[in-house]
mmCIF file of the N, C-alpha and C atoms, coordinates in Angstrom:
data_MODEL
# 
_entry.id   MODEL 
# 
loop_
_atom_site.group_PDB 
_atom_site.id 
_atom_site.type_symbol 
_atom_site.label_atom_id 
_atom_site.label_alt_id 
_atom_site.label_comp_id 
_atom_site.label_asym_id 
_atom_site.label_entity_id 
_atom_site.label_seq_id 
_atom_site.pdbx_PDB_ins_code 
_atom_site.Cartn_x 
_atom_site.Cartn_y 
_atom_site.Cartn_z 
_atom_site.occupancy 
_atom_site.B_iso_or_equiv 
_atom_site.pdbx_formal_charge 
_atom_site.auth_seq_id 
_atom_site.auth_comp_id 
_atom_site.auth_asym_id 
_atom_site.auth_atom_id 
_atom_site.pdbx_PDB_model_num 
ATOM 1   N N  . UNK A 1 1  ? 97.162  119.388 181.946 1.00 0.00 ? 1  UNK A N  1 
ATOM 2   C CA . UNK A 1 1  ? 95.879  119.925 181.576 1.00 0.00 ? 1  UNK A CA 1 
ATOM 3   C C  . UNK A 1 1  ? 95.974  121.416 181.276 1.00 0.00 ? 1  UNK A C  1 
ATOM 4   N N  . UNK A 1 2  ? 96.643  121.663 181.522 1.00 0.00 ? 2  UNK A N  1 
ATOM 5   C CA . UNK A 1 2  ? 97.196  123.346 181.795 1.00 0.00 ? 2  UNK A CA 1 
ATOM 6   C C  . UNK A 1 2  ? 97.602  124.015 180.080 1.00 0.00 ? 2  UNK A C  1 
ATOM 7   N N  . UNK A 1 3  ? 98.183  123.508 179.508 1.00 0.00 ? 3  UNK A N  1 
ATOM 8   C CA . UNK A 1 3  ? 98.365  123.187 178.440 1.00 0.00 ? 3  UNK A CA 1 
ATOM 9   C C  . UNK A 1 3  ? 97.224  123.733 177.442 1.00 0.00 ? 3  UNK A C  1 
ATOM 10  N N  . UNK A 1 4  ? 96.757  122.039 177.208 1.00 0.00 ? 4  UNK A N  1 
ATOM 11  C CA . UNK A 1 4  ? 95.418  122.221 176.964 1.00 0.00 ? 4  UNK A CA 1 
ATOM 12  C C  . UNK A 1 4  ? 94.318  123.404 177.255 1.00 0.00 ? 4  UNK A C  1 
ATOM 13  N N  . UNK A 1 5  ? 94.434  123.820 178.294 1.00 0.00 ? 5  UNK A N  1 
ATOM 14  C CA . UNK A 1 5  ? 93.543  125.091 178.730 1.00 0.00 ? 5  UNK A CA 1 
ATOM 15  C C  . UNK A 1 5  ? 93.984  126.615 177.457 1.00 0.00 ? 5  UNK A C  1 
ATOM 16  N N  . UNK A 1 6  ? 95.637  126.474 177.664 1.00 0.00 ? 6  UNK A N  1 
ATOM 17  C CA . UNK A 1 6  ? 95.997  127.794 176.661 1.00 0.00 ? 6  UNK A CA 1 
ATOM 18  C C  . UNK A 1 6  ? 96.062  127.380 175.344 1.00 0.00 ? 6  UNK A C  1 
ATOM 19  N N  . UNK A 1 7  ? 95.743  126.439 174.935 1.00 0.00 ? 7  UNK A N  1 
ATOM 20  C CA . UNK A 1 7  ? 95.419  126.193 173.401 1.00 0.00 ? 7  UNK A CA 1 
ATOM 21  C C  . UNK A 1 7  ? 94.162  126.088 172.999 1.00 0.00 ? 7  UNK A C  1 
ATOM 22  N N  . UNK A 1 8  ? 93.606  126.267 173.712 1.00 0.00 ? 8  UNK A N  1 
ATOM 23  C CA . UNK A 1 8  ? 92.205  126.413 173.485 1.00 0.00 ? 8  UNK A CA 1 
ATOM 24  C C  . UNK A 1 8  ? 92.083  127.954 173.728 1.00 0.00 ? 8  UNK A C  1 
ATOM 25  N N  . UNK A 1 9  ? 92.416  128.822 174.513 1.00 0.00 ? 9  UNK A N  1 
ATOM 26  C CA . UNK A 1 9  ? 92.346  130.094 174.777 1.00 0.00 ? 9  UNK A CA 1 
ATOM 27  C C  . UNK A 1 9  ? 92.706  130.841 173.690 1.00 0.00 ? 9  UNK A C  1 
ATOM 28  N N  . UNK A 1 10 ? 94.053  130.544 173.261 1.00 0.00 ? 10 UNK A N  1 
ATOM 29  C CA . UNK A 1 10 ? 94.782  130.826 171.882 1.00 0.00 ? 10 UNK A CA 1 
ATOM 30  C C  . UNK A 1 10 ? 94.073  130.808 170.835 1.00 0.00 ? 10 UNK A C  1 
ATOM 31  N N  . UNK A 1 11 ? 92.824  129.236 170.538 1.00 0.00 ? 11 UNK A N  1 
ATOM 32  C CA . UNK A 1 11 ? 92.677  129.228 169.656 1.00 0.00 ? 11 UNK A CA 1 
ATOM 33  C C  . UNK A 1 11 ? 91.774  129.728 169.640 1.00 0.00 ? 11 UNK A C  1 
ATOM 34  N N  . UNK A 1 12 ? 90.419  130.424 170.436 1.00 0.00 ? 12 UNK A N  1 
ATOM 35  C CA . UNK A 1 12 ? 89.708  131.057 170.818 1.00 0.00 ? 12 UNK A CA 1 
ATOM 36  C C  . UNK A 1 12 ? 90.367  132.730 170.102 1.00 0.00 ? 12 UNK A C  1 
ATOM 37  N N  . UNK A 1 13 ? 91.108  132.772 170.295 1.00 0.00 ? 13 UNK A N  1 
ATOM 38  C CA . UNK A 1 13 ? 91.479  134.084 170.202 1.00 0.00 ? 13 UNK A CA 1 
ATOM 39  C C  . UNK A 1 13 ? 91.645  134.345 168.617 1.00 0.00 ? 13 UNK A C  1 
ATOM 40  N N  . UNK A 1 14 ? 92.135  133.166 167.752 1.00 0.00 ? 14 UNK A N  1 
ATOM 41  C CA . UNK A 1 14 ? 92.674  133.527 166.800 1.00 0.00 ? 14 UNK A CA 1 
ATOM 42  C C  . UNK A 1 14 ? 91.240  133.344 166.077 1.00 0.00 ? 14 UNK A C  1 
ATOM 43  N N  . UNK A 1 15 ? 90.426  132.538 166.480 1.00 0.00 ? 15 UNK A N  1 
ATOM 44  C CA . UNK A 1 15 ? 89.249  132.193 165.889 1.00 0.00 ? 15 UNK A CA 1 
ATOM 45  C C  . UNK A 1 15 ? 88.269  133.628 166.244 1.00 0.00 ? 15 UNK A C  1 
ATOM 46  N N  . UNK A 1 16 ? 88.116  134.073 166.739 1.00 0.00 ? 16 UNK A N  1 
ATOM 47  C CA . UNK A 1 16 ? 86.902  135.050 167.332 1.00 0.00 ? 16 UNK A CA 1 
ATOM 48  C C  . UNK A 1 16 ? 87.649  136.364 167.226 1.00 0.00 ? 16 UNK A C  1 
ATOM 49  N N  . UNK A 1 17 ? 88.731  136.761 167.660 1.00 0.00 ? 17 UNK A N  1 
ATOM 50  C CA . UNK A 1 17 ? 88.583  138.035 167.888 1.00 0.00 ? 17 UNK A CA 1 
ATOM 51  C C  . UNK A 1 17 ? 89.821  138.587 167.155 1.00 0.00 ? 17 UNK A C  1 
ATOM 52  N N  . UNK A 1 18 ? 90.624  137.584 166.182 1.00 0.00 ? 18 UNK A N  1 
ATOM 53  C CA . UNK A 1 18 ? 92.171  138.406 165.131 1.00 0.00 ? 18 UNK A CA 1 
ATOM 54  C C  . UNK A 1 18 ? 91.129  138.266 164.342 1.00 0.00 ? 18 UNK A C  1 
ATOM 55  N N  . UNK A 1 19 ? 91.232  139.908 163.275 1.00 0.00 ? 19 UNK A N  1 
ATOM 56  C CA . UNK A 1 19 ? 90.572  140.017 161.926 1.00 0.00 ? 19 UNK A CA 1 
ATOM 57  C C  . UNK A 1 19 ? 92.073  140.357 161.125 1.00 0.00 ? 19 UNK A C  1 
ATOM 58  N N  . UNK A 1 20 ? 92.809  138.959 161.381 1.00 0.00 ? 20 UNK A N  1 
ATOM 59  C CA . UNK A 1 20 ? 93.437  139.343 159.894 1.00 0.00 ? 20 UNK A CA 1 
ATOM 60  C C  . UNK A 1 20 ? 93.789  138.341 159.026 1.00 0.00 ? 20 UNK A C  1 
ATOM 61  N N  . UNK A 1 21 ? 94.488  139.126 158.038 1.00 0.00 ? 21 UNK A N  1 
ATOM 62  C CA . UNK A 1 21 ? 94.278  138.682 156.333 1.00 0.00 ? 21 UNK A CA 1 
ATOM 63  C C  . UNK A 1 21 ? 95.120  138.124 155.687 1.00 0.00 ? 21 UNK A C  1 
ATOM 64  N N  . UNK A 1 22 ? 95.417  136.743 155.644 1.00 0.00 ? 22 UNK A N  1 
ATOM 65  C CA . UNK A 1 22 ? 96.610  136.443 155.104 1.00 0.00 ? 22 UNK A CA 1 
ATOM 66  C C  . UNK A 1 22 ? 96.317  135.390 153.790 1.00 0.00 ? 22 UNK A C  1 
ATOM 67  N N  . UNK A 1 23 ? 96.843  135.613 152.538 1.00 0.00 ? 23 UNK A N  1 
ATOM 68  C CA . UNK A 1 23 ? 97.208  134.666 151.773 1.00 0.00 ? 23 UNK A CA 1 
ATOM 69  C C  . UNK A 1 23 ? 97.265  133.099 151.778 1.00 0.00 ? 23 UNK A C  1 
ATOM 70  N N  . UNK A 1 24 ? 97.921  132.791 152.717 1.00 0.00 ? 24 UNK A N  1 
ATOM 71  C CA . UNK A 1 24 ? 98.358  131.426 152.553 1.00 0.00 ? 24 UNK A CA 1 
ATOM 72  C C  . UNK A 1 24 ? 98.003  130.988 153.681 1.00 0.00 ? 24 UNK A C  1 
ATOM 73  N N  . UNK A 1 25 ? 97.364  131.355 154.994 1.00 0.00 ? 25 UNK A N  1 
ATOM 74  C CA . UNK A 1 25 ? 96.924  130.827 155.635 1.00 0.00 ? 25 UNK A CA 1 
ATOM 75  C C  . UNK A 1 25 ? 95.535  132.034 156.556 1.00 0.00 ? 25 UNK A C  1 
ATOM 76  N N  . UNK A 1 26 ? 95.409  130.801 157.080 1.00 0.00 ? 26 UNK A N  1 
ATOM 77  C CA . UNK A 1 26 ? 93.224  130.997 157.199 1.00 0.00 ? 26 UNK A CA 1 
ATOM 78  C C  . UNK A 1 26 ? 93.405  131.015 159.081 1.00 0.00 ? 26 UNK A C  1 
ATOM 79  N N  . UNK A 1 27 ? 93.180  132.206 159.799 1.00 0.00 ? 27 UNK A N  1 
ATOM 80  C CA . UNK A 1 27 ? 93.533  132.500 160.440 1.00 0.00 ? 27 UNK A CA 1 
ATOM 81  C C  . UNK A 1 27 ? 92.192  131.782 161.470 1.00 0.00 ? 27 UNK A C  1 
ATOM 82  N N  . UNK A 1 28 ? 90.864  131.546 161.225 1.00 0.00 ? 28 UNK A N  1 
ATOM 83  C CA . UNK A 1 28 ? 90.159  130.688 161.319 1.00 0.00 ? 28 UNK A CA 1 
ATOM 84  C C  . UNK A 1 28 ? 90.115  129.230 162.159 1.00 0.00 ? 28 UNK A C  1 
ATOM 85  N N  . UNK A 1 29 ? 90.924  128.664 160.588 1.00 0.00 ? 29 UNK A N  1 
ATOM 86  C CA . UNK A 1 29 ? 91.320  127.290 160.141 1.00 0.00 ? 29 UNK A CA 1 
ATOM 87  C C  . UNK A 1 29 ? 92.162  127.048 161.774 1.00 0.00 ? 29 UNK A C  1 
ATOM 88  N N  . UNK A 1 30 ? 92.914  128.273 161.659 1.00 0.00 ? 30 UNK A N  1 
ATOM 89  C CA . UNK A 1 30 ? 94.382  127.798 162.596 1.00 0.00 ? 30 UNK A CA 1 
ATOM 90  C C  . UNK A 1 30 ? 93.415  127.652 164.387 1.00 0.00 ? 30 UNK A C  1 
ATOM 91  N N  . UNK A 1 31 ? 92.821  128.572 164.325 1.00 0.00 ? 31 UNK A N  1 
ATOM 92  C CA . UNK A 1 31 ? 92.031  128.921 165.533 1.00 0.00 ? 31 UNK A CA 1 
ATOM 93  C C  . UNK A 1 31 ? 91.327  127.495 165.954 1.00 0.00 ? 31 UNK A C  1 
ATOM 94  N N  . UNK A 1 32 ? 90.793  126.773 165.160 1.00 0.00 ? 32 UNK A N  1 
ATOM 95  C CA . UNK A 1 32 ? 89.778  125.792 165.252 1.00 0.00 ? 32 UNK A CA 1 
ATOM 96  C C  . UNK A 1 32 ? 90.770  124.500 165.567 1.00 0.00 ? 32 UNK A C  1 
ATOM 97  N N  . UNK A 1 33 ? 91.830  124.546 164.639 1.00 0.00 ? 33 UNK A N  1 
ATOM 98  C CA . UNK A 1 33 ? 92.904  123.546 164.935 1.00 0.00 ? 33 UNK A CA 1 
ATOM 99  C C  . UNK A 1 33 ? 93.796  123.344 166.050 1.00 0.00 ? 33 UNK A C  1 
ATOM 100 N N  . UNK A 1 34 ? 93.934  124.396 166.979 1.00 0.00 ? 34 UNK A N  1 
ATOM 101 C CA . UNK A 1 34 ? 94.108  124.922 168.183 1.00 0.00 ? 34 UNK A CA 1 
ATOM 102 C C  . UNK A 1 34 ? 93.173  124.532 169.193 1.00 0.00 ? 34 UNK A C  1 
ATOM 103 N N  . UNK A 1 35 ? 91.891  124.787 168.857 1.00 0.00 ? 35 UNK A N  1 
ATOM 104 C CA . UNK A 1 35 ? 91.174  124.736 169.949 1.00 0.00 ? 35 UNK A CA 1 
ATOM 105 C C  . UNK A 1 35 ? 90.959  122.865 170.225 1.00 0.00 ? 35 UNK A C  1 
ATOM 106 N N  . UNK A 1 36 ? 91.162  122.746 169.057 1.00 0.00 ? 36 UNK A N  1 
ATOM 107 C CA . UNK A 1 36 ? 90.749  120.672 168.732 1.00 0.00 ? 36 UNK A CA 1 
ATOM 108 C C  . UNK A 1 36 ? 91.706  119.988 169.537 1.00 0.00 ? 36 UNK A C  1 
ATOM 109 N N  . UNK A 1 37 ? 92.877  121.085 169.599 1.00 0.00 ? 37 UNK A N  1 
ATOM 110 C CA . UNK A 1 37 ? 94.088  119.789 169.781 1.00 0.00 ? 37 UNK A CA 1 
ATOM 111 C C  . UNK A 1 37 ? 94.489  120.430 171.435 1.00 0.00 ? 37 UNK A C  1 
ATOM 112 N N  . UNK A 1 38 ? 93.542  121.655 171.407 1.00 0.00 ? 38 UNK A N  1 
ATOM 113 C CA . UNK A 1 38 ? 93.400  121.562 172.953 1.00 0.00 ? 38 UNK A CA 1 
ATOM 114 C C  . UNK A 1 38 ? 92.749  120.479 174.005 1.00 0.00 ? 38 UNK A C  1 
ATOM 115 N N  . UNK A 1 39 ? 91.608  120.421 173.021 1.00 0.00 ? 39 UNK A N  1 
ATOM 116 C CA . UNK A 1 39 ? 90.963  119.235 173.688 1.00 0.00 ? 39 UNK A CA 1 
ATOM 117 C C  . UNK A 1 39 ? 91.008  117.943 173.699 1.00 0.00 ? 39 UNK A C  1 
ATOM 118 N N  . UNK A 1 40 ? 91.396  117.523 172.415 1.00 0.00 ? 40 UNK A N  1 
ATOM 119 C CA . UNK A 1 40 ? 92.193  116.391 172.578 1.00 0.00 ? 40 UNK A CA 1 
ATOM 120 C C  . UNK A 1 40 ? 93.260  116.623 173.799 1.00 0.00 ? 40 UNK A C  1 
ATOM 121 N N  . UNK A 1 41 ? 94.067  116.915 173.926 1.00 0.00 ? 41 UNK A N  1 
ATOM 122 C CA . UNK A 1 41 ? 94.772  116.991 174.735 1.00 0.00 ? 41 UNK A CA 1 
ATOM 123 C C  . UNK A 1 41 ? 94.110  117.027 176.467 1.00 0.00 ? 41 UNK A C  1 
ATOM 124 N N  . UNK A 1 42 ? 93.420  117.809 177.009 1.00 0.00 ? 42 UNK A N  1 
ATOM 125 C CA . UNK A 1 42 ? 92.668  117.940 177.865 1.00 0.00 ? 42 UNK A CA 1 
ATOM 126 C C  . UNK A 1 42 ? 92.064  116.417 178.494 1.00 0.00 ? 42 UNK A C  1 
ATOM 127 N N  . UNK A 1 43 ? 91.292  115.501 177.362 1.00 0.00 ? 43 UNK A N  1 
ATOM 128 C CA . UNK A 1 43 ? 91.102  114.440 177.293 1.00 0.00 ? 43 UNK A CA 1 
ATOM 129 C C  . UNK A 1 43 ? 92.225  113.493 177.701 1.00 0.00 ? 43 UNK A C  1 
ATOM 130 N N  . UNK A 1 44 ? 92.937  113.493 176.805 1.00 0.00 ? 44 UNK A N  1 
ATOM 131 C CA . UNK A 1 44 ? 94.393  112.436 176.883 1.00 0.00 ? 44 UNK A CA 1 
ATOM 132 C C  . UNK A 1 44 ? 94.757  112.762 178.479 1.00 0.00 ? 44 UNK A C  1 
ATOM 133 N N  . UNK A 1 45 ? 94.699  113.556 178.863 1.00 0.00 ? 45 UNK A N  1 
ATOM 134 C CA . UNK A 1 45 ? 95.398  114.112 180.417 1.00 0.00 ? 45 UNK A CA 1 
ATOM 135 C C  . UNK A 1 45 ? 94.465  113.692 181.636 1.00 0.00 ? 45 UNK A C  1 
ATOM 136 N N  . UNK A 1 46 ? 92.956  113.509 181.654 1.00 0.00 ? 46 UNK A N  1 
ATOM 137 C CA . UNK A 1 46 ? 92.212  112.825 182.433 1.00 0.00 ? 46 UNK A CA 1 
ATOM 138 C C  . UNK A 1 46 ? 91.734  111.506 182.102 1.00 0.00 ? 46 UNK A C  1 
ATOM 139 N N  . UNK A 1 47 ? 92.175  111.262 180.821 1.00 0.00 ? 47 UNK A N  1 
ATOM 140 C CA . UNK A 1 47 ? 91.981  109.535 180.851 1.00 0.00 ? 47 UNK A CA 1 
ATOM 141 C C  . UNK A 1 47 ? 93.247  109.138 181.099 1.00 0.00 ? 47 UNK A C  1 
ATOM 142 N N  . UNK A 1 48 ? 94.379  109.616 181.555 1.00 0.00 ? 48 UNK A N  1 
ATOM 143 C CA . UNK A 1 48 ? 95.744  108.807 181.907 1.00 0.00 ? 48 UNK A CA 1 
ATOM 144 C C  . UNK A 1 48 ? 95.442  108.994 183.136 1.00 0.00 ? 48 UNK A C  1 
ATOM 145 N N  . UNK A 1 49 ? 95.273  110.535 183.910 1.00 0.00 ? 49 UNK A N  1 
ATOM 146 C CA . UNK A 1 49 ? 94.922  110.493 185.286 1.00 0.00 ? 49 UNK A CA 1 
ATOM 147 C C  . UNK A 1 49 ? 93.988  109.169 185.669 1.00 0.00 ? 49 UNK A C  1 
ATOM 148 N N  . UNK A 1 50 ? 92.894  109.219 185.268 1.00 0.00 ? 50 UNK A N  1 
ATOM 149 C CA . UNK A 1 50 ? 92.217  107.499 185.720 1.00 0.00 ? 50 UNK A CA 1 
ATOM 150 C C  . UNK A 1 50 ? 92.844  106.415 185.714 1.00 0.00 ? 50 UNK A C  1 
ATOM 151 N N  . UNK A 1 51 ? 93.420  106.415 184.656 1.00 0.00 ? 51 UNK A N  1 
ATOM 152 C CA . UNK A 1 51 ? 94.131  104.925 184.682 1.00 0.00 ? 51 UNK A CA 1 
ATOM 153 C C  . UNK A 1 51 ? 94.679  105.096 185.676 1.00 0.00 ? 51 UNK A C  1 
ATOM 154 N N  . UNK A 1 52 ? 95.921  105.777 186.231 1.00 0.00 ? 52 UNK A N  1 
ATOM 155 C CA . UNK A 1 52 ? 96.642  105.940 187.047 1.00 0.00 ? 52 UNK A CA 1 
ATOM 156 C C  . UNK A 1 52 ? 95.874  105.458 188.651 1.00 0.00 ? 52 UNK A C  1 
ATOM 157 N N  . UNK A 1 53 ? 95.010  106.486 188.637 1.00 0.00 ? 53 UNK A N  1 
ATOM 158 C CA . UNK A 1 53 ? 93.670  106.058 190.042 1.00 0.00 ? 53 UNK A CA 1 
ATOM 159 C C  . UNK A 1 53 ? 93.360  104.496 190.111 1.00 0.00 ? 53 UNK A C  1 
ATOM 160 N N  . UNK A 1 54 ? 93.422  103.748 189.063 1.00 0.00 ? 54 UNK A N  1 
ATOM 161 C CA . UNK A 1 54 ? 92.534  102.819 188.807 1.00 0.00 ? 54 UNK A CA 1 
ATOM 162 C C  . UNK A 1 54 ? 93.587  101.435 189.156 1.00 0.00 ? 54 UNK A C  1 
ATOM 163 N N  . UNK A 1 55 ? 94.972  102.148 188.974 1.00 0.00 ? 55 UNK A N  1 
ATOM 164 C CA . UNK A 1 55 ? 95.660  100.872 188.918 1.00 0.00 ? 55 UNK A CA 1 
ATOM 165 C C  . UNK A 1 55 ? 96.267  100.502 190.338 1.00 0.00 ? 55 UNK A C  1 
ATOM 166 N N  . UNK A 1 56 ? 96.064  99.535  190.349 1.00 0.00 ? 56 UNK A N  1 
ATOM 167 C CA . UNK A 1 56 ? 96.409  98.460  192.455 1.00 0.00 ? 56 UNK A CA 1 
ATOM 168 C C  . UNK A 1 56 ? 98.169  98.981  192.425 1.00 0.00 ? 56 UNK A C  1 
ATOM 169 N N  . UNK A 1 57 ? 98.129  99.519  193.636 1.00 0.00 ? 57 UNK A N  1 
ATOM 170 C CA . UNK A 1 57 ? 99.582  99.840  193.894 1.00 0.00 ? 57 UNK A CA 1 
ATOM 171 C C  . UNK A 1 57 ? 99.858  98.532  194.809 1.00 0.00 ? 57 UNK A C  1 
ATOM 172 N N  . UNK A 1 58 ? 101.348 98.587  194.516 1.00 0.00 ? 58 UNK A N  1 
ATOM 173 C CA . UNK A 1 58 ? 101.767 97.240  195.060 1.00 0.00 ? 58 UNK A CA 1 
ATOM 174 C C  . UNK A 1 58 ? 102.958 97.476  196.496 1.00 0.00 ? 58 UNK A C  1 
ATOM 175 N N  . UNK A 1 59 ? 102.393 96.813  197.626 1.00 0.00 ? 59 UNK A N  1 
ATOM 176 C CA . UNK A 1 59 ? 103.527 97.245  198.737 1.00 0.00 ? 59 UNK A CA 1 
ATOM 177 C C  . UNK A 1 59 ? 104.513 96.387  198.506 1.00 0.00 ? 59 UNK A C  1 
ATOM 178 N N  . UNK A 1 60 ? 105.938 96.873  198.547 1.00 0.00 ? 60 UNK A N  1 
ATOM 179 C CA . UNK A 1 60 ? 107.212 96.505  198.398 1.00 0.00 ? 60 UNK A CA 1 
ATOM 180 C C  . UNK A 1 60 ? 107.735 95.970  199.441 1.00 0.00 ? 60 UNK A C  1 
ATOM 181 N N  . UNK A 1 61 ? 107.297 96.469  200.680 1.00 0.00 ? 61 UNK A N  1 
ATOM 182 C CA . UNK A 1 61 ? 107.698 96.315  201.940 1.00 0.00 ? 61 UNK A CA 1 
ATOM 183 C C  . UNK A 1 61 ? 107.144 94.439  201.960 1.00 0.00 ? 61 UNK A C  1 
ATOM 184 N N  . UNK A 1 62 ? 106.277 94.220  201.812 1.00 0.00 ? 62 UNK A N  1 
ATOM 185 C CA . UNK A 1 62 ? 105.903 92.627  201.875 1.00 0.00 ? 62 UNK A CA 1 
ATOM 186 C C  . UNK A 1 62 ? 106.512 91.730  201.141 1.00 0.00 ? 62 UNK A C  1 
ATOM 187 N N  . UNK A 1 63 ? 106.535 92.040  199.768 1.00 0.00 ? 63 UNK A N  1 
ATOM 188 C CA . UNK A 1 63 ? 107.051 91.299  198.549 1.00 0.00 ? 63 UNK A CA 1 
ATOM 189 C C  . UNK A 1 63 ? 108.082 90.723  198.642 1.00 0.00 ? 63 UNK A C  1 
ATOM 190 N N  . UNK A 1 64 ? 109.123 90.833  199.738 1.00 0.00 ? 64 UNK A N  1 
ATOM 191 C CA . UNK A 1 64 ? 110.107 90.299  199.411 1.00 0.00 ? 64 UNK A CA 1 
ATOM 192 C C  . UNK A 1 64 ? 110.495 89.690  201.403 1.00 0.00 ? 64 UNK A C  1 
ATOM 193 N N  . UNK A 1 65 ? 109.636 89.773  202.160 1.00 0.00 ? 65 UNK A N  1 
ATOM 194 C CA . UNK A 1 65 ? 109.261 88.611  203.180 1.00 0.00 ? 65 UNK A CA 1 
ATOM 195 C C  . UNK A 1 65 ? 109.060 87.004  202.998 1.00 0.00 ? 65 UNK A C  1 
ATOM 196 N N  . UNK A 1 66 ? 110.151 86.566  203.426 1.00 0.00 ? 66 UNK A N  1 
ATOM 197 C CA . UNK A 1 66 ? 109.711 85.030  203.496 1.00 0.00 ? 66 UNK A CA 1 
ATOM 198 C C  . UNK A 1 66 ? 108.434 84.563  204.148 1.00 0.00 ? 66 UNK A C  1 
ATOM 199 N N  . UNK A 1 67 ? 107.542 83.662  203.240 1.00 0.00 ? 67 UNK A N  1 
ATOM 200 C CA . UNK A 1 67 ? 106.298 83.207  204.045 1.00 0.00 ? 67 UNK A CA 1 
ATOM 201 C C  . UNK A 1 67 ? 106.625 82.363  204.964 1.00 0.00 ? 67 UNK A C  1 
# 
């Protein structure tokens, strides 16, 4: 998640507060694309955490006791 947190910060940064000027790329553009794939990311990282919560752990110690 951590991740996610500085790509969004980054892209925050490049979006709001760099005023500069480039040709071939849109310093903007990049900021916004940053901040998106922060959150995507952010997302992807607490919907795996759930699954994880969600899924039945299995004791080993029994499984292999004769009934």
């Amino acid at each position: 998640m951590v991740p996610g947190i500085i790509l969004i910060i980054v892209g925050a940064i490049f979006t709001f507060a760099l005023r500069a000027e480039s040709s071939w790329l849109d310093v903007r553009v990049l900021g916004l694309i940053l901040m998106l794939g922060g959150a995507a990311f952010i997302v992807r990282s607490r919907v795996k955490r759930r699954d994880r919560q969600e899924a039945p752990l299995r004791d080993s110690r029994t499984e292999h006791l004769p009934s």
